[in-house]
C-alpha positions as CSV (number, residue, x, y, z in Angstrom):
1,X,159.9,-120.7,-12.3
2,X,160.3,-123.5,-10.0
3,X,160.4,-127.1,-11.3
4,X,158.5,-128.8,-8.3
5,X,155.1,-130.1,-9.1
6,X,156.2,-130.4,-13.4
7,X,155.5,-134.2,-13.8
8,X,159.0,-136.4,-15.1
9,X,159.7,-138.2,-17.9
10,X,162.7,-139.9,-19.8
11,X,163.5,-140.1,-16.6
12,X,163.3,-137.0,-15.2
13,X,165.1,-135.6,-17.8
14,X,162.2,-133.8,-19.3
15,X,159.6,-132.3,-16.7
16,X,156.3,-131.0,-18.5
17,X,152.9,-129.7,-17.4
18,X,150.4,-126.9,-17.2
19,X,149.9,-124.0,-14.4
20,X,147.7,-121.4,-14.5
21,X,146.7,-122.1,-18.2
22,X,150.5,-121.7,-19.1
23,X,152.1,-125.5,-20.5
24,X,156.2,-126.1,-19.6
25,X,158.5,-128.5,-20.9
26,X,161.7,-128.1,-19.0
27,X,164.6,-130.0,-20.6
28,X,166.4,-131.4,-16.9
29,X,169.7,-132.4,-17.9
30,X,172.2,-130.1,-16.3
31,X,174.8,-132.2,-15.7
32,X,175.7,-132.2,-19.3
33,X,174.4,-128.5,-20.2
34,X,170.8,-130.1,-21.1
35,X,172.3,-132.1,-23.8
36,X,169.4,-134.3,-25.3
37,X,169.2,-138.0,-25.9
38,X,167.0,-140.4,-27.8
39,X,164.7,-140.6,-24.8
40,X,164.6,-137.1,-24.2
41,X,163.5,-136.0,-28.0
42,X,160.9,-139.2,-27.6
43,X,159.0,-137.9,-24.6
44,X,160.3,-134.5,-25.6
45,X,157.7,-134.5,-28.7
46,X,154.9,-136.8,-26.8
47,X,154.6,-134.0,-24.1
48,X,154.6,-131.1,-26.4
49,X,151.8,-133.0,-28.8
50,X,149.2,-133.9,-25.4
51,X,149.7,-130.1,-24.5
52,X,148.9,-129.2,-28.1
53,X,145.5,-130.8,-27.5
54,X,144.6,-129.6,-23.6
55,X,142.2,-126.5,-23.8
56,X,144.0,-125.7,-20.3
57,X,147.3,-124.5,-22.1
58,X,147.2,-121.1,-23.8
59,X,150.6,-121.4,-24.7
60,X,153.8,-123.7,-23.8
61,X,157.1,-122.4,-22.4
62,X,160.3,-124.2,-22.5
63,X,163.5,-123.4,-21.0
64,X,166.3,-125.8,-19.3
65,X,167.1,-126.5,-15.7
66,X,170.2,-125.5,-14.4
67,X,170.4,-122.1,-14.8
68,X,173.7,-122.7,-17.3
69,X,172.2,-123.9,-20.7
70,X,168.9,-123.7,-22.4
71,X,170.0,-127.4,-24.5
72,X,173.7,-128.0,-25.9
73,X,172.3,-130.0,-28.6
74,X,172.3,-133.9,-29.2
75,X,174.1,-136.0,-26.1
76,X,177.1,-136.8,-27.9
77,X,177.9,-139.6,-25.3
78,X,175.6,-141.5,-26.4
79,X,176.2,-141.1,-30.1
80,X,178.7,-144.3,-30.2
81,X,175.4,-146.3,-28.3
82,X,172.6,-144.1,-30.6
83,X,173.9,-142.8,-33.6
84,X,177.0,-145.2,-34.6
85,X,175.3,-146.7,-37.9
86,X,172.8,-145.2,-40.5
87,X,170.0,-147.1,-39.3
88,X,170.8,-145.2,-35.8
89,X,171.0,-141.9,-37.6
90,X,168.2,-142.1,-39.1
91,X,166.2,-143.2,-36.3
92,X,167.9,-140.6,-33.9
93,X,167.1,-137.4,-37.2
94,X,163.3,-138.8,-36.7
95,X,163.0,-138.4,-33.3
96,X,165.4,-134.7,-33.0
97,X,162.5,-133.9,-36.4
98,X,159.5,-134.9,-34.3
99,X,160.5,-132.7,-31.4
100,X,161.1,-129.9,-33.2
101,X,157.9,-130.4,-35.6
102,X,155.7,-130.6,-32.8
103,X,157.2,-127.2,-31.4
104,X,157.1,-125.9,-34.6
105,X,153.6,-126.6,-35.4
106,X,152.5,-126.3,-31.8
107,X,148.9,-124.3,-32.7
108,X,149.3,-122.0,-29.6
109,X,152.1,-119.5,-29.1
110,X,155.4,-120.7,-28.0
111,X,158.7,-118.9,-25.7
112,X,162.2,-120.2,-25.4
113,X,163.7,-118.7,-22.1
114,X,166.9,-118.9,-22.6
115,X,170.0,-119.0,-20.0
116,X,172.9,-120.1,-21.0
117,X,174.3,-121.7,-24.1
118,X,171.7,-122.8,-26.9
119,X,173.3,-125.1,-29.1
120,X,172.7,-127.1,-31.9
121,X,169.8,-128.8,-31.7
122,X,169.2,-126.9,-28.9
123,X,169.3,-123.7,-31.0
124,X,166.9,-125.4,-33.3
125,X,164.4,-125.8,-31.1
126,X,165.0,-122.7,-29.9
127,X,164.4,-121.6,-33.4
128,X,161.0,-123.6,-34.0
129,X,159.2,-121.4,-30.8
130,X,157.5,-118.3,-32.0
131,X,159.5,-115.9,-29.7
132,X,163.3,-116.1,-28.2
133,X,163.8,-114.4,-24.3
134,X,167.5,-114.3,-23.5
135,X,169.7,-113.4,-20.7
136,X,172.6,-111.1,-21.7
137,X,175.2,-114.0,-21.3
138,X,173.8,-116.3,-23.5
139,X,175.6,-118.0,-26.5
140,X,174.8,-119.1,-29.7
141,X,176.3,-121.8,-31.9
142,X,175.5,-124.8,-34.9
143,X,179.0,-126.4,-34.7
144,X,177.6,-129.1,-37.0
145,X,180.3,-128.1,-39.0
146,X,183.0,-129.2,-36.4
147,X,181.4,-132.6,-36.3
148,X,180.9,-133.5,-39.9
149,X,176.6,-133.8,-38.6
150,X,173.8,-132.9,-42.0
151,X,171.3,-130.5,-41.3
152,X,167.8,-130.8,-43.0
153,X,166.3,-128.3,-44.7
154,X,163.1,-127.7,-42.3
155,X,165.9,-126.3,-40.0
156,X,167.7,-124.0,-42.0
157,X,164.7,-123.0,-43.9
158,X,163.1,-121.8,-40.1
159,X,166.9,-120.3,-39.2
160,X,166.9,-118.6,-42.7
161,X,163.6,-117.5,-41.8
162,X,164.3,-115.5,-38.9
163,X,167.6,-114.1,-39.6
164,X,168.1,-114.5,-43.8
165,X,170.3,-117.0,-45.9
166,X,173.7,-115.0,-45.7
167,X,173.6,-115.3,-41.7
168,X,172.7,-118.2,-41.6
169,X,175.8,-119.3,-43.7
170,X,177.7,-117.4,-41.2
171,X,176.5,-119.3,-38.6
172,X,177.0,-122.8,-40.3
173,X,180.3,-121.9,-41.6
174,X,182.2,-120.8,-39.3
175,X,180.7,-122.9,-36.4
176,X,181.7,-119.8,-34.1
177,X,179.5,-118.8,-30.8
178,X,177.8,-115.8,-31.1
179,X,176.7,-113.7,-27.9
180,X,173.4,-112.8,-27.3
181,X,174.0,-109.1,-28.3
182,X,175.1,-110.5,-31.8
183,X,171.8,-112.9,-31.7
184,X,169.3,-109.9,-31.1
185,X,171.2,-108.2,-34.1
186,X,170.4,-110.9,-36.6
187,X,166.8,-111.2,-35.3
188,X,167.6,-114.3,-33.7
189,X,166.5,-113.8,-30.4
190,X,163.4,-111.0,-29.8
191,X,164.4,-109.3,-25.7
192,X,168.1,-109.5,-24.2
193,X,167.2,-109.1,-20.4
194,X,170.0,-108.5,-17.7
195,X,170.1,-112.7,-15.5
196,X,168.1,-111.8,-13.2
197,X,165.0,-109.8,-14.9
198,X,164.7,-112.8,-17.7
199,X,161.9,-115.3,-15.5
200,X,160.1,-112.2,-14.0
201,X,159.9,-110.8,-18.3
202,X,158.9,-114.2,-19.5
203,X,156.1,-115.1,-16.4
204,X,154.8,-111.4,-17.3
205,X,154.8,-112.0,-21.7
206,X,153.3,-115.9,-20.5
207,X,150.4,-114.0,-18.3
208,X,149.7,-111.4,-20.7
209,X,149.2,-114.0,-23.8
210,X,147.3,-116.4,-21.2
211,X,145.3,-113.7,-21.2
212,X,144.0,-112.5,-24.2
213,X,141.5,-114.3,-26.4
214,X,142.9,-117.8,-27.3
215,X,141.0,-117.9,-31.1
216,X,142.4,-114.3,-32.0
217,X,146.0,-115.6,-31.4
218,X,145.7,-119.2,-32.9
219,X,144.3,-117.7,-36.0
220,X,147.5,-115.2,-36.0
221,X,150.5,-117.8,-35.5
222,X,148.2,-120.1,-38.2
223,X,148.9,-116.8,-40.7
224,X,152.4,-116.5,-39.7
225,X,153.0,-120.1,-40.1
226,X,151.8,-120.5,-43.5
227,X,153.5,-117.4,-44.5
228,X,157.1,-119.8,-43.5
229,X,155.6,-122.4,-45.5
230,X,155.3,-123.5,-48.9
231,X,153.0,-121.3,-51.3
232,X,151.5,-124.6,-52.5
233,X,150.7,-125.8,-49.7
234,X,148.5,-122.7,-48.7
235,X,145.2,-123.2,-47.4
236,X,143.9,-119.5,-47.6
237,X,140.3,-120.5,-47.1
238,X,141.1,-122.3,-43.8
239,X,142.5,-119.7,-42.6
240,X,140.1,-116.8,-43.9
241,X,137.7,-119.7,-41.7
242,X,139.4,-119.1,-38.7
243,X,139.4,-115.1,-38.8
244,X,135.3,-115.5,-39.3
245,X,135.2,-118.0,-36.2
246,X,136.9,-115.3,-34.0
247,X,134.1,-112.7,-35.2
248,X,131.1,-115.6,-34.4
249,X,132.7,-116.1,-31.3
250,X,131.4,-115.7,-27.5
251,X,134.8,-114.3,-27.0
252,X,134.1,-111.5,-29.3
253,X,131.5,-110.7,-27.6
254,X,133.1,-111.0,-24.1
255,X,136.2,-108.8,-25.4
256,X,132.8,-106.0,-26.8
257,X,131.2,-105.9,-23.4
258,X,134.6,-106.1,-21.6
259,X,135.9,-102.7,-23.5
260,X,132.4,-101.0,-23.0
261,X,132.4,-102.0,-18.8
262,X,136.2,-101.2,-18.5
263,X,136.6,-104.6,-16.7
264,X,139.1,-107.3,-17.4
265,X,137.9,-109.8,-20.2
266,X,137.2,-114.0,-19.4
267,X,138.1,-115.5,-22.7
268,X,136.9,-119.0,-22.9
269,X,138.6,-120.1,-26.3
270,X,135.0,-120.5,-27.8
């Protein structure tokens, strides 16, 4: 995917927009393997939440320029300016938690493409997308461990989520970097593509789900997210609400006569 025409912010340090009813967010720090600042979570989480509300994105994709790290986590250079007293931590947790919230409860599906190391907070947001593309050379780590850092419990509760309490004590414990073979293992990551077949995979799974019929899939990741969630908090009738408005839908009935004339569907969303 080429970055030109992706509008800048922080910056240029993030680069977001929508093509072809597909949203980006590119995380354009190279330089320092995509490391994230202040900024950078700030406009990070203000992008993601306009694209949340544009009918012309069916789904956002996020990756990092560079070609050598998806994000390496929190800019540690800055932590002496940004994170030096507990007023700055807190402040900094806020804004990492509002990125990663508004990933998380993005209402459209959600890819991380992967190249490269994903690291700490990069790994977490990683984790907050509903699917994981890697390249074979990837690497894995939470080295929070190695730098004395808390992690909150949204977090680990996602991580444990996807690949069960006893890895993810592995992975906090020993602070190790594990290899994209070991990631698909765990359930970490969902495809391991060879460097160069990884963009050509993801434009194809980014078409596909552009594709299909935007209420069917926004009712399934609102199913899948409340199964993460917390049983109290369980709204079954909304959701049982959503299933019925796919069925009242014009799409419905576009996806009927579509099937019956052996032509391509035009969802509309409505």
């Amino acid at each position: 995917m080429k970055l030109d025409g992706l509008a800048e912010f922080a910056d240029g340090k993030i680069l977001a927009g929508v093509r072809d009813r597909v949203g980006y967010l590119v995380i354009n720090n190279p330089e320092r393997h995509n490391a994230i600042s202040l900024a950078m979570y700030r406009a990070g989480a203000e992008q993601v939440s306009a694209m949340a509300a544009d009918p012309e994105a069916r789904l956002l994709v996020i990756r990092g320029a560079g070609g050598k790290a998806f994000a390496s986590g929190a800019d540690i250079s800055k932590f002496e300016q940004e994170r030096s007293t507990a007023e700055d931590v807190d402040i900094y947790a806020a804004a990492s938690k509002s990125f990663s919230d508004a990933v998380f409860h993005f209402p459209k599906p959600t890819i991380a493409v992967i190249q490269g190391y994903c690291i700490g907070g990069g790994m977490g947001l990683a984790v907050a997308c509903d699917m994981r593309l890697c390249e074979d050379k990837s690497r894995f780590a939470v080295p929070a461990a190695k730098l004395g850092l808390g992690y909150g419990y949204e977090g680990i509760r996602r991580l444990a989520n996807l690949v069960g309490p006893s890895m993810v004590k592995e992975i906090f414990y020993t602070a190790r970097q594990f290899s994209a073979a070991e990631a698909y293992e765990m359930g970490l990551v969902n495809r391991v593509l060879a460097p160069h077949m990884l963009a050509a995979f993801a434009d194809d799974y980014a078409r596909r789900i552009a594709d299909n019929a935007p209420m069917t899939i926004e009712s399934v990741k609102a199913i899948t997210q409340a199964l993460q969630g917390h049983e109290a908090d369980l709204d079954l009738a909304g959701l049982d609400d959503m299933v019925k408005a796919c069925f009242d839908s014009a799409d419905y009935i576009e996806g009927r006569r579509a099937f019956m004339e052996k032509r391509k569907p035009e969802f509309q969303g409505k």
